[in-house]
N, C-alpha and C positions, 0 to 999 in steps of 0.2 A: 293050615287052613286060614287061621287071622292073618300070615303073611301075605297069601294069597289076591287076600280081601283086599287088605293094604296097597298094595299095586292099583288097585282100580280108583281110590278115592277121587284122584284129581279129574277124571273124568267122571265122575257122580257128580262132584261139584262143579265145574262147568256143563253140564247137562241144568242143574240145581238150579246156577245161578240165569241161566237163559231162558228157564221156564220161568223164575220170578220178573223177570227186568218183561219178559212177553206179557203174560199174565196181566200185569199192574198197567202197562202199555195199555193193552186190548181193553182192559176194566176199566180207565180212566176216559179211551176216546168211543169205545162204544157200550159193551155191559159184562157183566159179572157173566151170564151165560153164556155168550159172545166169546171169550173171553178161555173159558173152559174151553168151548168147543175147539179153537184155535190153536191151545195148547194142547191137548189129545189130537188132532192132524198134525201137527208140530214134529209131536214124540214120535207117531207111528212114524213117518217117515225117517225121522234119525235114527229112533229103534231096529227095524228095518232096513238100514241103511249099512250100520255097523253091525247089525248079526251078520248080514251076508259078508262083509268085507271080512269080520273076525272068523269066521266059519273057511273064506276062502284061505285065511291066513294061519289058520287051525292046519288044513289041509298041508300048505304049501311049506309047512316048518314038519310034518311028520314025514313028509316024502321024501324032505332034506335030510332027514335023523337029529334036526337037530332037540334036543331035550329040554331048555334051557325057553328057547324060544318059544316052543312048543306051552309050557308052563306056563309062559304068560299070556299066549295067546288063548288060552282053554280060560285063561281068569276071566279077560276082557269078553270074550265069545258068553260065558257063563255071565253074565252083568248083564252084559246086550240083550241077552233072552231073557233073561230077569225085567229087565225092563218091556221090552215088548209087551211080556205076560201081565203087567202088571198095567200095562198103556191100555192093551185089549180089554183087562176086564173095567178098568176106567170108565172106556170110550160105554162098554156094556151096560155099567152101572147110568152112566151120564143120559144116555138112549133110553132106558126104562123110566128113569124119571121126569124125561122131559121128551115124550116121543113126537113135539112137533118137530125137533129137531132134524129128526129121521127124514120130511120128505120136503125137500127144496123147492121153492118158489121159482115155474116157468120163467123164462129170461123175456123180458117186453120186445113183440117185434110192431114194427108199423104195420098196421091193415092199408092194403087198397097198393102199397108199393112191389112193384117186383125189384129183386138184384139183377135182372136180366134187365132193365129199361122197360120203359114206360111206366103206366098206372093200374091197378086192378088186374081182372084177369085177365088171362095171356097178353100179357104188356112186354113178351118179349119172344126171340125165337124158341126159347126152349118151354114155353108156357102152354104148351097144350092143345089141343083143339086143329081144328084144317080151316084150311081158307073156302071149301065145297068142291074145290079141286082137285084135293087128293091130297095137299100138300100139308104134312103135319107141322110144317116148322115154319109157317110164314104167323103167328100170334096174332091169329084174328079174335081170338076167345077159346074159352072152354068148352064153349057149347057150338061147337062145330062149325063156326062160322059165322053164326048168325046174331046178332041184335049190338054188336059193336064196330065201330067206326075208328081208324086211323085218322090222327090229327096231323096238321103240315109240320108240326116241333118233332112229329117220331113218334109219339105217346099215344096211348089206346084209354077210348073214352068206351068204359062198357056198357052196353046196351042194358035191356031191360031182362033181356035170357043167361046174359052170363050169369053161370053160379057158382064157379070155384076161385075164391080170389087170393090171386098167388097164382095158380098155375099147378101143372103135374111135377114140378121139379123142384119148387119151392114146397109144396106140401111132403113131398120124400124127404127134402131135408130137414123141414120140420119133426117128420116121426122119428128120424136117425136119432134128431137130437136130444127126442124127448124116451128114446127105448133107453138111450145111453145116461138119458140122469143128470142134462145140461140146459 
């Protein structure tokens, strides 16, 4: 079993020494919780990273017969999960003590711009609304055509009825963004 163990040190210690040189990094140019938090997403990813590689390499020395390989692969695979186990209750411990950590600050977008061109609402073809012709894609506004005005630069100055600013395609991708936690 201690021989076992023995095989893994130098990868504990490079694991070890990566978390400290991060750590001290992250702590010195932003904060001690800062800092934490970067080093627990750090680990789950390498943790997670090398459980799968070790576990596929677990696999691929048993199917071989080889024994030898196998023994050390089961060491490294047993370390990797170890750590994981110990990364997750971390990150668990870290979240209950400090649960603002848990919900992320919306990303800043400009009001009044679309990505599709022009300004405000329906400021572009895929922003919503008809022109009272029928036409959904010509970005006269939101509100069906009415109370905004095309400028001679391309840009849409909206009237006093438009109410969705952004458009139908910018506010989808707004919610995508915001279901998914970005």
């Amino acid at each position: 079993m201690v021989a076992r163990l023995s095989r893994v040190i130098p990868m504990l210690l490079v694991l070890a020494v990566a978390a400290a040189v991060v750590y001290v990094f992250v702590a010195y140019t932003k904060s001690p919780l800062r800092a934490k938090e970067v080093v627990i997403k750090m680990f789950l990813a390498i943790t997670g990273a090398l459980s799968v590689f070790f576990a596929l390499f677990t696999l691929y020395s048993l199917f071989e017969s080889n024994e030898g390989v196998f023994d050390l692969a089961v060491s490294f695979l047993i370390t990797a999960l170890v750590g994981l186990g110990v990364t997750l209750l971390s990150r668990w411990r870290f979240l209950k003590n400090h649960p603002n950590y848990r919900i992320k600050p919306d990303r800043a977008s400009a009001r009044g711009r679309s990505p599709f061109g022009g300004t405000g609402a329906g400021g572009g073809p895929f922003a919503g609304g008809s022109d009272g012709a029928g036409n959904p894609f010509s970005g006269s506004g939101g509100s069906g055509g009415a109370g905004g005005q095309r400028s001679a630069g391309g840009g849409y100055t909206p009237g006093p009825t438009a109410q969705v600013p952004g458009g139908g395609i910018v506010t989808l991708i707004r919610l995508l963004m915001r279901v998914m936690g970005r």
